[in-house]
Residue frames as qw, qx, qy, qz and C-alpha x, y, z in Angstrom:
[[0.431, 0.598, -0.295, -0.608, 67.28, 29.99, -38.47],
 [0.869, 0.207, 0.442, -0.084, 66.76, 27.46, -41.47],
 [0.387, -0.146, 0.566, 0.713, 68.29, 26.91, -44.50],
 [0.267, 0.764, 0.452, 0.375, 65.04, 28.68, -46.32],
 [0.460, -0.808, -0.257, 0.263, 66.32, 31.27, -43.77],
 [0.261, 0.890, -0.335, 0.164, 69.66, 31.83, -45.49],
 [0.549, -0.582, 0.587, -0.119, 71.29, 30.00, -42.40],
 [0.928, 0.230, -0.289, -0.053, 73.59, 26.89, -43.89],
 [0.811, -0.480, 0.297, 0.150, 76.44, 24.28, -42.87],
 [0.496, 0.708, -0.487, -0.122, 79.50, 24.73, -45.12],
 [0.874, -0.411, 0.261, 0.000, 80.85, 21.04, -44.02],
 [0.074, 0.822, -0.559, -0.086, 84.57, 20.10, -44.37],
 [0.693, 0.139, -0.707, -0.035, 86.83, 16.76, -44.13],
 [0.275, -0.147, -0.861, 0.400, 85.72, 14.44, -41.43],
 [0.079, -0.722, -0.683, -0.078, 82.78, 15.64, -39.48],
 [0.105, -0.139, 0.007, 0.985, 84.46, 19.73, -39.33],
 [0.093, 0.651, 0.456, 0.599, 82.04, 22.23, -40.66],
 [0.027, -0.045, -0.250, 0.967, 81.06, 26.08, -40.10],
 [0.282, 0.739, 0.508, -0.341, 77.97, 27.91, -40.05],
 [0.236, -0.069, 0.328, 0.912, 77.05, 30.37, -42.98],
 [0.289, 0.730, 0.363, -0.502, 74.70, 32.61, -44.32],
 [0.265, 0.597, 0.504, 0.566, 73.54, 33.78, -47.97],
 [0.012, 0.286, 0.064, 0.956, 73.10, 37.36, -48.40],
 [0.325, -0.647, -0.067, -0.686, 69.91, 36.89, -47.65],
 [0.737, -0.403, -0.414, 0.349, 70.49, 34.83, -44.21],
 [0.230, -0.001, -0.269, 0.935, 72.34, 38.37, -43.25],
 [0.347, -0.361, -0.167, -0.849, 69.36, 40.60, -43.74],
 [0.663, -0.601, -0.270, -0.356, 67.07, 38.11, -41.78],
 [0.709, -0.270, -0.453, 0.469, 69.76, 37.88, -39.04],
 [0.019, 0.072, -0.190, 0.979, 69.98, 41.81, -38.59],
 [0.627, -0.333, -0.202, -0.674, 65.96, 41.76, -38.55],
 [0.759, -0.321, -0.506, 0.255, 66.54, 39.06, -36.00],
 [0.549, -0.049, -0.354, 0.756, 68.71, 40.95, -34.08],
 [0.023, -0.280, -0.030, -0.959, 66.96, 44.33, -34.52],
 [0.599, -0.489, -0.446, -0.451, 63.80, 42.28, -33.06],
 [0.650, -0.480, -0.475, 0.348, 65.75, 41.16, -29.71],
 [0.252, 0.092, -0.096, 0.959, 66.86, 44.85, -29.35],
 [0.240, -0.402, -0.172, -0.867, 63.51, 46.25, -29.42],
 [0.914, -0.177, -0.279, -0.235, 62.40, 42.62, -27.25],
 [0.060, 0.593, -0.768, 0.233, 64.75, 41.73, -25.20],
 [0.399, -0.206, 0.780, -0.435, 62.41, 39.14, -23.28],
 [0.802, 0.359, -0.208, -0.430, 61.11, 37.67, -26.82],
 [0.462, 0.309, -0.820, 0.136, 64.13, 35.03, -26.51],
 [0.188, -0.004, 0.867, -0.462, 63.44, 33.96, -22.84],
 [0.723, 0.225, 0.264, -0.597, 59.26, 33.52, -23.73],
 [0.709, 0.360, -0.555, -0.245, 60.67, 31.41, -26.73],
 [0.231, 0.311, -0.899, 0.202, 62.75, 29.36, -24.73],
 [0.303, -0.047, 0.785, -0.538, 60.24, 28.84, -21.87],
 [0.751, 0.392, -0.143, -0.512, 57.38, 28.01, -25.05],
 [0.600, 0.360, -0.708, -0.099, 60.14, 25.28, -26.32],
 [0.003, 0.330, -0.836, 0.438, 61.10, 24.25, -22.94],
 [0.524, -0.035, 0.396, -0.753, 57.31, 23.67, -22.38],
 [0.739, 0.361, -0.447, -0.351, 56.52, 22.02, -25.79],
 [0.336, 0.372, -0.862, 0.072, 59.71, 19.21, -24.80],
 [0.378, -0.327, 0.608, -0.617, 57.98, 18.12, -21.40],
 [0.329, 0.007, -0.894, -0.303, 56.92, 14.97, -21.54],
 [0.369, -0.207, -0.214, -0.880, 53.19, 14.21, -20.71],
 [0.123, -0.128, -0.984, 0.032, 51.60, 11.76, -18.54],
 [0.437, -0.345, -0.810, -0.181, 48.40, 10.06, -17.98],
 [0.401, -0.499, -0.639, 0.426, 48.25, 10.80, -13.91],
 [0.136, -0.785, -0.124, -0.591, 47.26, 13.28, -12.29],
 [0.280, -0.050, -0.674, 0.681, 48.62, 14.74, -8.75],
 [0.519, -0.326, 0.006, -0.790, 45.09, 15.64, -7.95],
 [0.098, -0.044, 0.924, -0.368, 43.28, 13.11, -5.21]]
């Protein structure tokens, strides 16, 4: 989540801080939640989507 999300950093003295949420940051975390309940395997496709995205790209090719 983002901070248009609701999702913020309440930050403290020295480099402390929590998470928090705005009212509406709750609502779109229960719709969050209510989506991996119905999805359970929406989180693992995400990850393996990011995990792809990060890979870093070269030039060669293992083809002959």
């Amino acid at each position: 989540m983002d901070t248009e999300d609701g999702q913020l950093w309440v930050v403290g003295v020295g480099e402390d801080g929590v998470m928090a949420f705005t009212d509406e940051g709750i609502e779109n975390l229960k719709e969050l939640i209510a989506i991996h309940k119905d999805t359970p395997s929406i989180i693992e496709k995400r990850r393996q989507a990011l995990v792809a995205m990060m890979k870093p790209k070269t030039d060669e090719s293992d083809e002959i």
